[in-house]
N, C-alpha and C positions, 0 to 999 in steps of 0.2 A: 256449112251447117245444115242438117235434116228439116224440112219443113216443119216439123212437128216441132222441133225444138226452136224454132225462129218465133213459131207463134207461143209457144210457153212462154218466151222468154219475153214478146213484147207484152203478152197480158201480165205477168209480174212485172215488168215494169210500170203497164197502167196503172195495176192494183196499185205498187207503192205510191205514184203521182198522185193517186186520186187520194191517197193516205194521207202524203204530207200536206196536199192541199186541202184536204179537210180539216186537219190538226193546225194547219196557218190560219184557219179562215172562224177558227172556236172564236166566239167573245170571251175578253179576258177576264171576265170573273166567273169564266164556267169552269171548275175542277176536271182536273182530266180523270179523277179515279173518287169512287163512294168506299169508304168500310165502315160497316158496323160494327163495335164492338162492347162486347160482354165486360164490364166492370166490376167486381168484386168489391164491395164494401159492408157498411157497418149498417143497422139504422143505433140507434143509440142517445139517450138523454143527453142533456149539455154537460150536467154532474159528473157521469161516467166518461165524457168527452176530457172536459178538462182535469178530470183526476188520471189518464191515461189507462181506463179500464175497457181494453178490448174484448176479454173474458166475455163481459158482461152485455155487450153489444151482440144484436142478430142479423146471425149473416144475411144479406140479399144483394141481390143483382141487377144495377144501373146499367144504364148504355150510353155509348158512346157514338157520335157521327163523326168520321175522319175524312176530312176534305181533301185531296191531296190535289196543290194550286199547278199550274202549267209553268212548267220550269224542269230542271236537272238535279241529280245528286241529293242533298238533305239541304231541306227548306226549311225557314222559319214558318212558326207554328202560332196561332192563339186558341188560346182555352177559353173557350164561354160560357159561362154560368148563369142561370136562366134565376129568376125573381119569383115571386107564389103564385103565379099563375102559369108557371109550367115552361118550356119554348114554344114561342110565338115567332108570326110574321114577321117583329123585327129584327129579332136573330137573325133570318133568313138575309133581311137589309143590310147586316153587317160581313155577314160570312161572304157574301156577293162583293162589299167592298174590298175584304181583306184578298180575297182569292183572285181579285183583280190586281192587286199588287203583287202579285207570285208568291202571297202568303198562304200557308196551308191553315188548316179549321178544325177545332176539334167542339163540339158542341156535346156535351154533359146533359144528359137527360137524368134528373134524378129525383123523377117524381112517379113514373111510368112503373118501375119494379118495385115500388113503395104502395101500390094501386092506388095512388094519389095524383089528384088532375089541380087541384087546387089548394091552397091554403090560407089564402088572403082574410076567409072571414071565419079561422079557426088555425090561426097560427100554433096551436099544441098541439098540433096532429104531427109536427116532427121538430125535432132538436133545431136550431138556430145552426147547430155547428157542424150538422151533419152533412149537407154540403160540403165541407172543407174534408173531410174524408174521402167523399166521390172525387175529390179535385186532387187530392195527391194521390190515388191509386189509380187514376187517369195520367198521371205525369210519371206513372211505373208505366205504361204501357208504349209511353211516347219517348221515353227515353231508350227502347231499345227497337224502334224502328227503324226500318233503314235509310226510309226519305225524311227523318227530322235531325235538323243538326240540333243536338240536346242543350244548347248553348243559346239555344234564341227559341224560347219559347215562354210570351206571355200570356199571362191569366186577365181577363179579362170577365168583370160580371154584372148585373142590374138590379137594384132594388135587394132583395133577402139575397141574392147572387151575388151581389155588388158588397155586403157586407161580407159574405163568405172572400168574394176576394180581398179587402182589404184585411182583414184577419186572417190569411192564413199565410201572410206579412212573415204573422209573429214569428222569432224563434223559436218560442217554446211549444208554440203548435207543429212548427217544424221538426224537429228531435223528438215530438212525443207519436208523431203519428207519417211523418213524408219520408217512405222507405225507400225512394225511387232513385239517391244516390245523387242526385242535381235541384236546382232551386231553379226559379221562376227566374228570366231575367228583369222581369218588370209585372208590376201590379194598376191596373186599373178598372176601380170601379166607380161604377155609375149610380149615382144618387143611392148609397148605401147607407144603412142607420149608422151612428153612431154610439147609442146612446148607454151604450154597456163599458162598462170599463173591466178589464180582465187584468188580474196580477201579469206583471214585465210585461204589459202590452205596448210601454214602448220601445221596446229592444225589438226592434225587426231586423227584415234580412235587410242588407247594405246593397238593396237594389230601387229603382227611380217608383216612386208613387205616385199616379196620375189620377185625380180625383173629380170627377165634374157632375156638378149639380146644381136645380137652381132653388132662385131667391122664396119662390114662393111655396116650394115644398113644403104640404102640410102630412106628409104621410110619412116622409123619414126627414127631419128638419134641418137643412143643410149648419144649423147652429153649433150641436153637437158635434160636426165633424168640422167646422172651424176649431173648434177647441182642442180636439183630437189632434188634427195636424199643428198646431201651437204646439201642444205635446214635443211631439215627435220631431219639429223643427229644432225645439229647444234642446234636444237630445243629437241631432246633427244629420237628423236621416233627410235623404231627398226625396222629399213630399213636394206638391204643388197642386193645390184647390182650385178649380176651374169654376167659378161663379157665374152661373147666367139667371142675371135679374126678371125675367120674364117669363119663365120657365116652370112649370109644373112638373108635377114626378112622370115620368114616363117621358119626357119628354123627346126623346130621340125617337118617338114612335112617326115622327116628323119626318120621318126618311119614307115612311111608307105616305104622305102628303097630311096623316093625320093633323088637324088644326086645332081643334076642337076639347077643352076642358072639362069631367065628368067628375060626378060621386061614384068612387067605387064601391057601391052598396055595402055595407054592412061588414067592410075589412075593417079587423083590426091593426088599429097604429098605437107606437110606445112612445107618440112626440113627447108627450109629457112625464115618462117615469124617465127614473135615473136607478138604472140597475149596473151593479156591482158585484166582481165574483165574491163570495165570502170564504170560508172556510170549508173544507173538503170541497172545492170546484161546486158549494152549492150561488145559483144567483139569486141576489136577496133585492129585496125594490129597498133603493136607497132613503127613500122618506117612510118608513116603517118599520124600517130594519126586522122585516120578517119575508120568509123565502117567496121571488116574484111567480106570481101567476097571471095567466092572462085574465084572469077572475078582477083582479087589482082595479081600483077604484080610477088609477092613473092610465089602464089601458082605455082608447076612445075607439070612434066608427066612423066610420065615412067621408074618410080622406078624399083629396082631388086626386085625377090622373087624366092626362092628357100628354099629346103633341105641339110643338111648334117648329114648322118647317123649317125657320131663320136658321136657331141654333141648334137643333139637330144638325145642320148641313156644317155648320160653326165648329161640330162636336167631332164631327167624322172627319172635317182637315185636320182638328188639333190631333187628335189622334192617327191620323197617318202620317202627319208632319215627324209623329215621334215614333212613330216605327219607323220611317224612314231612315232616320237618323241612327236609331236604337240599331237594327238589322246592317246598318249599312247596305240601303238598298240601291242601286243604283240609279 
């Protein structure tokens, strides 16, 4: 063999070495590949949501971050759906966790192309349900990827997130708005309101609901979503309420060491209404029987939020114990 060729062939050898050796040596919650992606959705009233009026909705454009985990072929996926103040640091907590399990990430940003940073102390600035829009026209894009197996891919969401995921459960939000030709295999959100009741909201999909929240949530009141899951037990679906007594809203913020319990200034919370869809997909505050606003006597301020390390850390087993399971991960 020509000198020339002897040493080409040891520096591509090195180069690969030093390749696979770098690629052996990633921490395993580093993704090997980022994509950003362009999502097409609605913004849209709750009215024109539940009535199935897309006409009437305006078009704009969400994003998406796609994590792709260290592993081979088409990976399991989770969908994370962020709360009214946008994605945050703990996201970041979670997607680290998941991507360490050779789970891929897909994190829904759908406040950013809405020119919205916040909503916590002016929750009218966007539909309740317009999130569940961003979240099935993200599972159109994930479904024809080539690194997701379309078959293992959970939603995952927090707070106004956390209720977008548990309602987009339903069937009937399904068939009215999830074009993407596959369902969620599983639903879990984190300290989500309960407090609306929507017509057949208990016919969901026939897939596991993983609910955790704690006791002293005064911002979305873990009460309302005992009653909910009674609901929906009593109808046969597999639901299970994770209670942590000690625990304030936010509290997975624990993963980052947050300890510490705050007034979220001047957010509004619906602990105290009881809203109900009524007629044409309008929602009406149930103690007045006239259409809710955040105006409503029953809307309050200044809910708690905070971390605790314990159960955060509690929160992030129980939940990989059931991916694990769920994925059949090895």
């Amino acid at each position: 063999m020509p000198t020339a060729f002897r040493v080409a062939a040891t520096l591509i050898a090195l180069y690969a070495s030093t390749m696979l050796a770098h690629a052996q040596s990633l921490p395993k919650e580093v993704a090997t590949r980022a994509e950003i992606y362009p999502i097409p959705s609605l913004t849209l009233s709750d009215q024109q949501f539940l009535s199935g009026d897309a006409a009437a909705g305006k078009p704009v454009t969400v994003a998406g971050e796609f994590r792709v985990a260290q592993g081979t072929g088409k990976l399991p996926v989770v969908v994370l759906m962020h709360g009214s103040s946008g994605v945050g640091a703990t996201t970041e907590a979670w997607v680290h966790a998941f991507n360490a399990m050779g789970i891929s990430t897909f994190v829904i940003d759908g406040f950013t192309g809405r020119g919205l940073t916040v909503v916590g102390p002016n929750q009218a600035l966007l539909g309740r349900l317009n999130l569940i829009i961003d979240i099935y026209r993200s599972l159109e894009i994930l479904a024809k990827h080539p690194r997701v197996d379309p078959d293992r891919i959970v939603l995952m969401g927090f707070s106004r997130g956390g209720q977008a995921t548990l309602y987009a459960s339903l069937d009937r939000f399904n068939k009215l708005w999830n074009k993407s030709g596959i369902q969620f295999a599983a639903y879990v959100p984190f300290y989500p309101d309960c407090s609306t009741t929507y017509v057949g909201d208990s016919e969901v999909a026939a897939r596991p609901i993983r609910i955790f929240h704690g006791t002293p949530d005064d911002y979305n009141p873990v009460k309302s979503c005992k009653a909910f899951v009674e609901r929906l037990k009593s109808a046969g679906h597999d639901v299970v309420l994770t209670e942590y007594p000690d625990s304030a809203h936010g509290f997975d913020s624990g993963l980052l060491g947050v300890s510490t319990v705050a007034v979220s200034a001047n957010a509004q919370t619906v602990r105290n209404c009881k809203i109900k869809e009524g007629d044409g997909g309008v929602l009406m505050n149930g103690d007045t029987n006239a259409p809710f606003t955040y105006k409503d006597s029953c809307v309050e301020l200044n809910p708690h939020v905070g971390g605790n390390p314990k159960t955060a850390a509690e929160s992030r087993k129980a939940v990989e114990e059931f991916l694990q399971v769920l994925f059949k991960l090895g």
